[in-house]
Backbone and ligand atoms as CSV (ligand in chain L), in Angstrom:
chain,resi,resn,atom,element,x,y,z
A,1,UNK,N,N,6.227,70.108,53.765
A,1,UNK,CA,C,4.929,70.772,53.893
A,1,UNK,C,C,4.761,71.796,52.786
A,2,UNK,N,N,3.863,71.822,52.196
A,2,UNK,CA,C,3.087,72.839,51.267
A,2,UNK,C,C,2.792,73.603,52.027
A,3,UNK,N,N,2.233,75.378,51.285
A,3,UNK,CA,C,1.954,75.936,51.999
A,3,UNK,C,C,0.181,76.306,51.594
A,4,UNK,N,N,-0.360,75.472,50.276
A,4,UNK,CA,C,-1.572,74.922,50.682
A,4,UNK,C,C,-2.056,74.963,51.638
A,5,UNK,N,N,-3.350,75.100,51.983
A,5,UNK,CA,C,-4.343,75.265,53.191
A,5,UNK,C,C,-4.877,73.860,52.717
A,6,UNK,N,N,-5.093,73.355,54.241
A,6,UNK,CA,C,-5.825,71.833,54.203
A,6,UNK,C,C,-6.993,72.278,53.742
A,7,UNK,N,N,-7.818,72.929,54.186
A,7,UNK,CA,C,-9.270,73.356,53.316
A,7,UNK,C,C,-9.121,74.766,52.794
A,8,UNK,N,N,-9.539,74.924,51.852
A,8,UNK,CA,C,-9.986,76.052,50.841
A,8,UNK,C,C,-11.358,76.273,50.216
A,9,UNK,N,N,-11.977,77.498,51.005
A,9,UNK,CA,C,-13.442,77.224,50.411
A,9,UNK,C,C,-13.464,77.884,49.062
A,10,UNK,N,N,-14.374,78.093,48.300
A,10,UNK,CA,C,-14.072,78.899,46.929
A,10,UNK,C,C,-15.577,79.118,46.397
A,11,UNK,N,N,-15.247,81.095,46.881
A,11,UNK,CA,C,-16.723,81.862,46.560
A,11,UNK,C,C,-16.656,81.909,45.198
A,12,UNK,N,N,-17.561,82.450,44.664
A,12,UNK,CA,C,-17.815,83.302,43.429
A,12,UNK,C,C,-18.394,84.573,43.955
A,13,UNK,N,N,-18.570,85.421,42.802
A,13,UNK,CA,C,-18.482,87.120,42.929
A,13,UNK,C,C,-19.482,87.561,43.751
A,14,UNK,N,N,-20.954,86.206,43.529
A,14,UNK,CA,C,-22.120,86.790,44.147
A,14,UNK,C,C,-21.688,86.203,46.102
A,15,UNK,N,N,-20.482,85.928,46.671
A,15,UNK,CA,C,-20.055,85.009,47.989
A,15,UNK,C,C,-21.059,84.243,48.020
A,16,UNK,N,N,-21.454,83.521,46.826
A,16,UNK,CA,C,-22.035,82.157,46.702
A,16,UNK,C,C,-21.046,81.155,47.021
A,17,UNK,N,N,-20.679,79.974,48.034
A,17,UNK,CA,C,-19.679,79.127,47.996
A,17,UNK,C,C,-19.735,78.041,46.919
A,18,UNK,N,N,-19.063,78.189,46.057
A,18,UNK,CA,C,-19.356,76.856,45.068
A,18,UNK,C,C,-18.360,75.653,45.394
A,19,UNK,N,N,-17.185,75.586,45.912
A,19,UNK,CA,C,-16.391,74.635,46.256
A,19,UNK,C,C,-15.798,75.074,47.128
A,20,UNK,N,N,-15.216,73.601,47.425
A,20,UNK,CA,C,-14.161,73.332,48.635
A,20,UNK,C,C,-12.890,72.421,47.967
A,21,UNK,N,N,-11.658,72.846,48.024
A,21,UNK,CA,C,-10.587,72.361,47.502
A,21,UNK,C,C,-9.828,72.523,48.963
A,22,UNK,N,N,-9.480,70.690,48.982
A,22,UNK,CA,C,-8.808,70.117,49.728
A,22,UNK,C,C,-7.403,69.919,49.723
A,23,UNK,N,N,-5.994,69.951,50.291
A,23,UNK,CA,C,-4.369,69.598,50.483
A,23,UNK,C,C,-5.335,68.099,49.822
A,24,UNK,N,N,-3.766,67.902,48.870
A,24,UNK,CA,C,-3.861,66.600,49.024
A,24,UNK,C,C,-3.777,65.771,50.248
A,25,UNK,N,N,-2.900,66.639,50.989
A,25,UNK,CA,C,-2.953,65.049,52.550
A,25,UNK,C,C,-4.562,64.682,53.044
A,26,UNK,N,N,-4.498,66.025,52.757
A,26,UNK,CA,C,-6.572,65.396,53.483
A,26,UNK,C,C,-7.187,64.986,52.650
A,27,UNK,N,N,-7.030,65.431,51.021
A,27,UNK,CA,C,-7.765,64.422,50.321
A,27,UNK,C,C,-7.236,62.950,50.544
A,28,UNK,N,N,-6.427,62.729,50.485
A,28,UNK,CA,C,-5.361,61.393,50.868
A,28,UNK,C,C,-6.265,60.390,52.010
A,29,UNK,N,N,-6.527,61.040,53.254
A,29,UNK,CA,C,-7.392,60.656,53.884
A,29,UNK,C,C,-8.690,60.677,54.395
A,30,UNK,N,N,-9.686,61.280,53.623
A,30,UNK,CA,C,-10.925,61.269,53.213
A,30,UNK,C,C,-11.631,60.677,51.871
A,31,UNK,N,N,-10.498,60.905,50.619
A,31,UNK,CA,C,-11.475,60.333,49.628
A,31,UNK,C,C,-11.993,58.959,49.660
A,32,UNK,N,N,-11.542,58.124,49.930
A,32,UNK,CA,C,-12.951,57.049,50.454
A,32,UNK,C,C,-14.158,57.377,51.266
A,33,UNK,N,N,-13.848,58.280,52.082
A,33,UNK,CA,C,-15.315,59.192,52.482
A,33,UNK,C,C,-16.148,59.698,51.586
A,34,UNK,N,N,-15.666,60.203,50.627
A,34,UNK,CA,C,-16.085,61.316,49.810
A,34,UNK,C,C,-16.429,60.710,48.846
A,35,UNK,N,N,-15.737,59.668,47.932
A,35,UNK,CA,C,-16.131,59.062,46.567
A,35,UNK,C,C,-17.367,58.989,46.751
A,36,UNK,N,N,-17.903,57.789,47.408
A,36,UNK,CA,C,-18.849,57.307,47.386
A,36,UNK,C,C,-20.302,58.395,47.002
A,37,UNK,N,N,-20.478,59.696,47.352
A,37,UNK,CA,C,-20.797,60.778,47.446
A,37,UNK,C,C,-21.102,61.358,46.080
A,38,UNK,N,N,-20.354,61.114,45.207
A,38,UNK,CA,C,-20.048,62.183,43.999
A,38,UNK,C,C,-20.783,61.103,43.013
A,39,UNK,N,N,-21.816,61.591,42.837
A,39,UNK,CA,C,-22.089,60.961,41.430
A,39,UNK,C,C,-21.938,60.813,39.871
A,40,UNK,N,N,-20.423,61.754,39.740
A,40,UNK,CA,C,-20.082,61.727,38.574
A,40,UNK,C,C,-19.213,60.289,38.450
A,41,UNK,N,N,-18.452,60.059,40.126
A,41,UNK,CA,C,-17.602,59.504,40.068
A,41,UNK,C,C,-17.720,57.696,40.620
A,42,UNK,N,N,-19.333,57.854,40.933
A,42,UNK,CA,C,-19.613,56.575,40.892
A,42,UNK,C,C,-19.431,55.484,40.049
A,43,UNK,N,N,-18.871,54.287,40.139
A,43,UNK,CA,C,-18.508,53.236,39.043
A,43,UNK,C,C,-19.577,52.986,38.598
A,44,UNK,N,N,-19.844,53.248,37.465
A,44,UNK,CA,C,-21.013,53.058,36.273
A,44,UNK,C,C,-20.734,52.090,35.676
A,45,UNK,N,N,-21.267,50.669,35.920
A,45,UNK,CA,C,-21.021,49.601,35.083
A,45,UNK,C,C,-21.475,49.778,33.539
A,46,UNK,N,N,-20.442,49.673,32.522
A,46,UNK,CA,C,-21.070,49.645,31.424
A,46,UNK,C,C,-21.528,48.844,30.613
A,47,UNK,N,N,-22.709,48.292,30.904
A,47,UNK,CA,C,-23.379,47.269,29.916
A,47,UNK,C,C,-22.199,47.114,28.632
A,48,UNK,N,N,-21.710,45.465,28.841
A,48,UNK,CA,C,-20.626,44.873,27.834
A,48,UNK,C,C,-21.740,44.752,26.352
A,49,UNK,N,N,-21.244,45.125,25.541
A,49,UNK,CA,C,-22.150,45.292,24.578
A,49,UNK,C,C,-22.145,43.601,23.832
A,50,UNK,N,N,-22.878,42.904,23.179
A,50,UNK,CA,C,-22.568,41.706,22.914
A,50,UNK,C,C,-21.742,41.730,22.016
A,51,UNK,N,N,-20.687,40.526,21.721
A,51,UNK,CA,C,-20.099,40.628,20.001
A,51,UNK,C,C,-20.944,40.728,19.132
A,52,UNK,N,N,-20.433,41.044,17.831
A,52,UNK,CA,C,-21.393,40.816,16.353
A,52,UNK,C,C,-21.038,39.389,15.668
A,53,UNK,N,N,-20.769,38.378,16.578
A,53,UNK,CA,C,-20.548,37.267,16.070
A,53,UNK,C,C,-21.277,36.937,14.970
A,54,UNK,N,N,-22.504,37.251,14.480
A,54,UNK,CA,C,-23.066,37.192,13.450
A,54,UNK,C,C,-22.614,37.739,12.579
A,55,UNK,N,N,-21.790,38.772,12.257
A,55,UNK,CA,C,-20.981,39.320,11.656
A,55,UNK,C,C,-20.367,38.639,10.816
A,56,UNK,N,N,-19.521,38.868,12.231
A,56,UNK,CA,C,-18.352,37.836,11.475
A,56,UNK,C,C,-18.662,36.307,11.354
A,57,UNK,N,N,-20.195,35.530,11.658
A,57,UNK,CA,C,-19.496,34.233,10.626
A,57,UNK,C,C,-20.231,34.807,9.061
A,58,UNK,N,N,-21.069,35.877,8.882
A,58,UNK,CA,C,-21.308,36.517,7.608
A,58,UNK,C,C,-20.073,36.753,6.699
A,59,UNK,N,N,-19.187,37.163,7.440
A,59,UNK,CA,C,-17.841,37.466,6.649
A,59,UNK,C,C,-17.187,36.282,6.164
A,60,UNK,N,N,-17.171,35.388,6.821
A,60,UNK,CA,C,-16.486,33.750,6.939
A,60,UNK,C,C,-17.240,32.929,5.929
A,61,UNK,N,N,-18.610,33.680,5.492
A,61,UNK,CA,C,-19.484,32.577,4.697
A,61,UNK,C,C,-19.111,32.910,3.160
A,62,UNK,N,N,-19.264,34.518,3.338
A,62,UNK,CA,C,-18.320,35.374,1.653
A,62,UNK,C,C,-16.832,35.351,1.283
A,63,UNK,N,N,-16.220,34.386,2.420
A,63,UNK,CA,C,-14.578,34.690,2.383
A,63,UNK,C,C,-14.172,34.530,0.968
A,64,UNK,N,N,-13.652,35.387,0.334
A,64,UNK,CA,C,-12.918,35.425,-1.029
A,64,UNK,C,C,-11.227,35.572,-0.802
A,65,UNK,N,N,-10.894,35.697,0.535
A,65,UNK,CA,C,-9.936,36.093,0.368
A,65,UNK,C,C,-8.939,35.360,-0.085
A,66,UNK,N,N,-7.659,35.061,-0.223
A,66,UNK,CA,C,-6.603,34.130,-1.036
A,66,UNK,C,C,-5.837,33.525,0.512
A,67,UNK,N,N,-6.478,33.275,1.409
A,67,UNK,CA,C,-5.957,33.004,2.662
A,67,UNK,C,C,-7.071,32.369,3.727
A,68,UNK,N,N,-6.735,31.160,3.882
A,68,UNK,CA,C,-8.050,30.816,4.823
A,68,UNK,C,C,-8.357,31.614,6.100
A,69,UNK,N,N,-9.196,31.771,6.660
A,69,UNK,CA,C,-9.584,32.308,8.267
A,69,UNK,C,C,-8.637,32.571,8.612
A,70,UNK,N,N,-8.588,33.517,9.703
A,70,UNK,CA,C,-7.579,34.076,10.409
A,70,UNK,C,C,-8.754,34.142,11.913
A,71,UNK,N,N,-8.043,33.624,12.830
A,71,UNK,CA,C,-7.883,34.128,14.146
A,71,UNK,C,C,-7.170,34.468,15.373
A,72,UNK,N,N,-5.733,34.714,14.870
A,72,UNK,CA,C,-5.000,35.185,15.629
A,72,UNK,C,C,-5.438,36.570,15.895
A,73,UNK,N,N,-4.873,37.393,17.027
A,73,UNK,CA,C,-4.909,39.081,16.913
A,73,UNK,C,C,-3.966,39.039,18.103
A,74,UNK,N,N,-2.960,40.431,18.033
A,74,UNK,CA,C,-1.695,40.848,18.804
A,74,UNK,C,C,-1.927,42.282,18.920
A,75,UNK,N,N,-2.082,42.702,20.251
A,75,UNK,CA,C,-2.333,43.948,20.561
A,75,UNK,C,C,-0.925,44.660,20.086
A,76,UNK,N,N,-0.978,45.626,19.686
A,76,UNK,CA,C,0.528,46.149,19.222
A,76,UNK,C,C,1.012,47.750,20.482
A,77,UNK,N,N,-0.117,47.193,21.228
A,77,UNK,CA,C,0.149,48.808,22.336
A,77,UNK,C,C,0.607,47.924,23.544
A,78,UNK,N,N,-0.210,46.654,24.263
A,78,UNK,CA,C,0.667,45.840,25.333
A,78,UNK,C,C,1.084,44.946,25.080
A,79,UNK,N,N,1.068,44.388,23.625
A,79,UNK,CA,C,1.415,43.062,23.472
A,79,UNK,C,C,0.553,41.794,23.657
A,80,UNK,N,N,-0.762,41.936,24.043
A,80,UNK,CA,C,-1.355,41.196,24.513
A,80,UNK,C,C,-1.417,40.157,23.072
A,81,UNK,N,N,-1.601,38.726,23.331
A,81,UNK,CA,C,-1.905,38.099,21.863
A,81,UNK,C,C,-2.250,36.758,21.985
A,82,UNK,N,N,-3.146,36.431,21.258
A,82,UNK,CA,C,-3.574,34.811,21.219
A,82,UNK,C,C,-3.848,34.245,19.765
A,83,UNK,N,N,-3.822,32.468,19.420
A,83,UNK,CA,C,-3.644,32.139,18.268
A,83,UNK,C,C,-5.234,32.324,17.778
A,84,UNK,N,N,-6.135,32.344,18.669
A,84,UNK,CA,C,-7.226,32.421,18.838
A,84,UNK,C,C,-8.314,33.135,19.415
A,85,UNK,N,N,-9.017,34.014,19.178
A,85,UNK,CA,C,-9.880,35.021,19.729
A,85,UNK,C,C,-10.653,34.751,20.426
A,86,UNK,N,N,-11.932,33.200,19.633
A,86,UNK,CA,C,-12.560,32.878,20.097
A,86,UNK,C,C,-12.672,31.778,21.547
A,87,UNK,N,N,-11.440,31.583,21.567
A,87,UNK,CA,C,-11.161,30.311,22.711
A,87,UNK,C,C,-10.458,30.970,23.935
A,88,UNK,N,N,-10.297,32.145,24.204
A,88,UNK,CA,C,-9.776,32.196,25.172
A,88,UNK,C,C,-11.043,32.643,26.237
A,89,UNK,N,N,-10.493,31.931,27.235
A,89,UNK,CA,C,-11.200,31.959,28.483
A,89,UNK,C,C,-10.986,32.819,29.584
A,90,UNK,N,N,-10.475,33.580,30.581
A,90,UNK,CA,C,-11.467,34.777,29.666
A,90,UNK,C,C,-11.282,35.648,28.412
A,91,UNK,N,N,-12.144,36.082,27.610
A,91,UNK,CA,C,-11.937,36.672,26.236
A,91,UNK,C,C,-10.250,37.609,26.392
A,92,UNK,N,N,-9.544,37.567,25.801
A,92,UNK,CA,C,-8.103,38.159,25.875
A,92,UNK,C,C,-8.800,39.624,25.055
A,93,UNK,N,N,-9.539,39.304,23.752
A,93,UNK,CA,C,-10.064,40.323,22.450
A,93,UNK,C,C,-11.522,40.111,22.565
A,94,UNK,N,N,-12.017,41.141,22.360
A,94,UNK,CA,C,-13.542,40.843,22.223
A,94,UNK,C,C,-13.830,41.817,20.727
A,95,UNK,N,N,-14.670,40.630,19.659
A,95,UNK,CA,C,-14.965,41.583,18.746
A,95,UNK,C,C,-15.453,42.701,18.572
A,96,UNK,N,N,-15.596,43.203,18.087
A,96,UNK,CA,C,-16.397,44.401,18.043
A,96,UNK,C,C,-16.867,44.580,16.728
A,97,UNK,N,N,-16.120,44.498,16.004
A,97,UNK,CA,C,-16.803,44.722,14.350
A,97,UNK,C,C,-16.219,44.010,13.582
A,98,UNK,N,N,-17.380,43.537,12.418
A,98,UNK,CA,C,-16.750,42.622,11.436
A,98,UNK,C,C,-17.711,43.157,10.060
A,99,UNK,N,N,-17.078,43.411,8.923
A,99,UNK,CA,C,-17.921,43.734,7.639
A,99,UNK,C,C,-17.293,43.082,6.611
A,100,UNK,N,N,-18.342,43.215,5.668
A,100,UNK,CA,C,-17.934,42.487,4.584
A,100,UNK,C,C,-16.674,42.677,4.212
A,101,UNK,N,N,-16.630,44.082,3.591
A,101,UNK,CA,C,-15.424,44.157,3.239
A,101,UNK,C,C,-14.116,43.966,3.765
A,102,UNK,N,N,-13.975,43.016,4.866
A,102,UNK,CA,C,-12.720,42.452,5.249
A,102,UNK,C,C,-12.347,43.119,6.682
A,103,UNK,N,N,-13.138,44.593,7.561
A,103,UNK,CA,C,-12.615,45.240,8.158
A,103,UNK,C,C,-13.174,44.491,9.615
A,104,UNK,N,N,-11.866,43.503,10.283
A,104,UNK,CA,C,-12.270,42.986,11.729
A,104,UNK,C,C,-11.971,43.611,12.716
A,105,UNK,N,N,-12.493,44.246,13.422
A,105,UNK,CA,C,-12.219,45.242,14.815
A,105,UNK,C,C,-12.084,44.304,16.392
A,106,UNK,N,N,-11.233,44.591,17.018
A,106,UNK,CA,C,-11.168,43.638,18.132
A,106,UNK,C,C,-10.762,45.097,19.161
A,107,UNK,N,N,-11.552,44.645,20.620
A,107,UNK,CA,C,-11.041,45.382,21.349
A,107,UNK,C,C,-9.664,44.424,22.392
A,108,UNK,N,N,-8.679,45.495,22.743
A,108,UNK,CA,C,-7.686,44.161,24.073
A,108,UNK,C,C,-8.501,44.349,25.009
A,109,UNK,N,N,-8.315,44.061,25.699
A,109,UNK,CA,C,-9.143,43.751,27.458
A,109,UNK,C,C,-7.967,43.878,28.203
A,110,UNK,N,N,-7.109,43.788,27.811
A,110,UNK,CA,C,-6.088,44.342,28.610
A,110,UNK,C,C,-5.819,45.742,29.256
A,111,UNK,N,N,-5.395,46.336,27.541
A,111,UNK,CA,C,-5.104,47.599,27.787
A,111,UNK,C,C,-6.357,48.587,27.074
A,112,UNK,N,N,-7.974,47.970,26.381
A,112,UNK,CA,C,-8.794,48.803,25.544
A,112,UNK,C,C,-8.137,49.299,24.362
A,113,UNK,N,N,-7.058,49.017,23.711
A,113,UNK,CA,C,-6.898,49.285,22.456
A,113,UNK,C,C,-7.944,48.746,21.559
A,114,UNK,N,N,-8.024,49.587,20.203
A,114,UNK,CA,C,-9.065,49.131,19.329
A,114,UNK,C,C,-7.620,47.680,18.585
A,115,UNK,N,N,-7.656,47.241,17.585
A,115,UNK,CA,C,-7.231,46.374,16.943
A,115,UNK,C,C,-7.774,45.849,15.651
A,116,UNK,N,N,-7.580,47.081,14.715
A,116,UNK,CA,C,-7.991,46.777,13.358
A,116,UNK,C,C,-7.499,45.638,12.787
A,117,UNK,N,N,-7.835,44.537,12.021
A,117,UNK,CA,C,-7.364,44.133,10.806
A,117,UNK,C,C,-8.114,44.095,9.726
A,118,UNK,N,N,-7.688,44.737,9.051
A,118,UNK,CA,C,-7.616,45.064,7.258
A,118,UNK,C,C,-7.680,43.699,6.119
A,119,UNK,N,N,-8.817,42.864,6.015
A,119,UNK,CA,C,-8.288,41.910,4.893
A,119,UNK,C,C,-8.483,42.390,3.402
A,120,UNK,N,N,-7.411,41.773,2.931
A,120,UNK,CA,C,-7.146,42.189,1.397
A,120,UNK,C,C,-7.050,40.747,0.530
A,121,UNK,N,N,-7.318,41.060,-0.315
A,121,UNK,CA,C,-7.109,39.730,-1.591
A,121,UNK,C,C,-5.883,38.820,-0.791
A,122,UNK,N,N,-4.812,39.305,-0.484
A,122,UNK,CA,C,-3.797,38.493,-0.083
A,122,UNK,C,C,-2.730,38.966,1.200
A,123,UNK,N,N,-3.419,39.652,1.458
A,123,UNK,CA,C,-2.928,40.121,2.911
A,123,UNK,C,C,-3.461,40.702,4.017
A,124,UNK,N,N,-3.681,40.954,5.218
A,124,UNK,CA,C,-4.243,41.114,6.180
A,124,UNK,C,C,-2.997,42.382,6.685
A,125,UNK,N,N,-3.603,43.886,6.734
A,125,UNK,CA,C,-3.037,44.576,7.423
A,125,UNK,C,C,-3.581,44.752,8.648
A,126,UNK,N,N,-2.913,44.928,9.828
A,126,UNK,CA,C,-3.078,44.956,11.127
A,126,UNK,C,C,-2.707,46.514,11.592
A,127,UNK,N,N,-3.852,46.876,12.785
A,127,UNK,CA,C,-3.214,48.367,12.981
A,127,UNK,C,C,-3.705,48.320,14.769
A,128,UNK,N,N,-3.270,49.233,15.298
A,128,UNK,CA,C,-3.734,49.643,16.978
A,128,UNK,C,C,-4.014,50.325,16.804
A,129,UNK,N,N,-4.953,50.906,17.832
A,129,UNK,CA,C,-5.228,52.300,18.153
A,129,UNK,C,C,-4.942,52.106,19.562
A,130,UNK,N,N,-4.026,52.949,20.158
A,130,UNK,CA,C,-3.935,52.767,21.719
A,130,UNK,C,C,-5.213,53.509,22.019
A,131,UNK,N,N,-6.562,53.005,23.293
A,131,UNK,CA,C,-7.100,54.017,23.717
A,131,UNK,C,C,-6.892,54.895,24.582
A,132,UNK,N,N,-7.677,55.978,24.556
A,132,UNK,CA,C,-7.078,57.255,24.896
A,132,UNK,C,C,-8.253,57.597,26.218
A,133,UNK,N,N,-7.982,57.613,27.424
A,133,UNK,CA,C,-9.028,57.839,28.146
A,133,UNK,C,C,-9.916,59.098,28.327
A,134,UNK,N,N,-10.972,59.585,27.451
A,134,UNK,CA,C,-11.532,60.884,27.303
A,134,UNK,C,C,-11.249,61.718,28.700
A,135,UNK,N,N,-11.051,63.150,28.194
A,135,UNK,CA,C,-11.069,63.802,29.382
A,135,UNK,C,C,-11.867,64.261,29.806
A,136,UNK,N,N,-11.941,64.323,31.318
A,136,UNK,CA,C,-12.545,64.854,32.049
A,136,UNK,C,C,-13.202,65.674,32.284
A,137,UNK,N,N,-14.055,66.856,31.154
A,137,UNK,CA,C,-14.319,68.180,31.443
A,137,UNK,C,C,-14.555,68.759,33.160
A,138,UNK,N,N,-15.183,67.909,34.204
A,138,UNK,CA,C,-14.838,68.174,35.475
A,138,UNK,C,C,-13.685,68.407,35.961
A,139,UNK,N,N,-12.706,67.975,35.501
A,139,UNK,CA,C,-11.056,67.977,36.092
A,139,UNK,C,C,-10.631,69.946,36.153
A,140,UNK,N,N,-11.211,70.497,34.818
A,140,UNK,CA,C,-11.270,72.032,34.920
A,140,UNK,C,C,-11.645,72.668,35.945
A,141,UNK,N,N,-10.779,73.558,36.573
A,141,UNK,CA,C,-11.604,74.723,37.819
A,141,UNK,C,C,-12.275,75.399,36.570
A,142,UNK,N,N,-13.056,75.549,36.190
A,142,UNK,CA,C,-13.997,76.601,35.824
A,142,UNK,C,C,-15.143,75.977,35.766
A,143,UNK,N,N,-15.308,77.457,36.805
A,143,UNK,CA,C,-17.011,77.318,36.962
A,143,UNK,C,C,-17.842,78.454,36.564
A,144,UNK,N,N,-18.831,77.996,35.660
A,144,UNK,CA,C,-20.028,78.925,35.101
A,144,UNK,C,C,-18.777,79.651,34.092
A,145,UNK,N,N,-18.487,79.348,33.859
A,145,UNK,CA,C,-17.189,79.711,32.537
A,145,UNK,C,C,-16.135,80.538,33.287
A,146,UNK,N,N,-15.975,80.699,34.817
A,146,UNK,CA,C,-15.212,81.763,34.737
A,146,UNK,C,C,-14.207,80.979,35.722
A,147,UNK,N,N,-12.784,81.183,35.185
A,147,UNK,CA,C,-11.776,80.339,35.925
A,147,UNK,C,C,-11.728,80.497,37.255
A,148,UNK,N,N,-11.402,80.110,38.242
A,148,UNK,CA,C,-11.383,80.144,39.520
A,148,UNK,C,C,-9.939,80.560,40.247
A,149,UNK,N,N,-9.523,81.618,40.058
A,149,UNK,CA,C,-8.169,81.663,40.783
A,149,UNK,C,C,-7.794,81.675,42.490
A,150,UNK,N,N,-6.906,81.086,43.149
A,150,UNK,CA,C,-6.891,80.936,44.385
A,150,UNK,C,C,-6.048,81.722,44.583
A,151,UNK,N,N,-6.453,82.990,45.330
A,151,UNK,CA,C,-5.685,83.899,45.687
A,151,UNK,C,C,-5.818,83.780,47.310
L,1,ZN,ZN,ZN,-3.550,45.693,24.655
């Protein structure tokens, strides 16, 4: 046992109540009550943006490079990888960017890493970006700028 209080209300200076901070055990057994409630925390579907497949067969039509097509891509953060981008069912990579100058962007669907590759006259550098899940500015007790201490 903690010595946490299952509920904690939490004034500000004017004994305005601005929150209630819950024990985890009771959050434990309420937040399915509660999610649903919070509209920060509602699942916001995010419109899948389309590929730029046009892009990239633009890139495929200027290919200069010293190497035919490439469509392999290998996530380098889970490993995820196929010989082929476009054939997998469901998408393993989904493009995201393709420019002239050689720069193909793939996202994983696995893990959301970005997945640069770099083409060059005669080589293709490959890079990850693991993504990073933005934080939360809600996750902060401060409210109206002023920290909230639980005394
Ligand atoms: Zn991945």
């Amino acid at each position: 046992m903690s010595d946490t209080p299952a509920v904690l209300y939490l004034f500000d200076e004017s004994e305005t109540l601005r929150g209630v901070q819950l024990s985890a055990e009771v959050w434990a057994k309420v937040e399915h009550l509660v999610r649903p409630h919070l509209p920060s925390s509602a699942p916001v579907a995010e419109p899948e943006q389309p590929e730029p497949l046009a892009d990239w067969e633009t890139l495929t039509q200027y290919w200069d490079f010293r190497y035919p097509h490439d469509y392999d891509v290998t996530c380098g953060a889970c490993g995820q990888s196929t010989r082929d981008w476009r054939e997998d069912e469901p998408r393993k990579f989904r493009l995201r960017g393709a420019t002239l100058g050689g720069l193909v962007t793939f996202q994983c669907m696995d893990c959301k890493a970005r997945i640069l590759k770099r083409h060059f006259k005669d080589q293709i550098k490959t890079e990850t970006q693991p993504f990073h899940e933005k934080k939360d500015p809600r996750l902060n007790a401060v409210y109206d700028g002023n920290r909230q201490y639980f005394t």
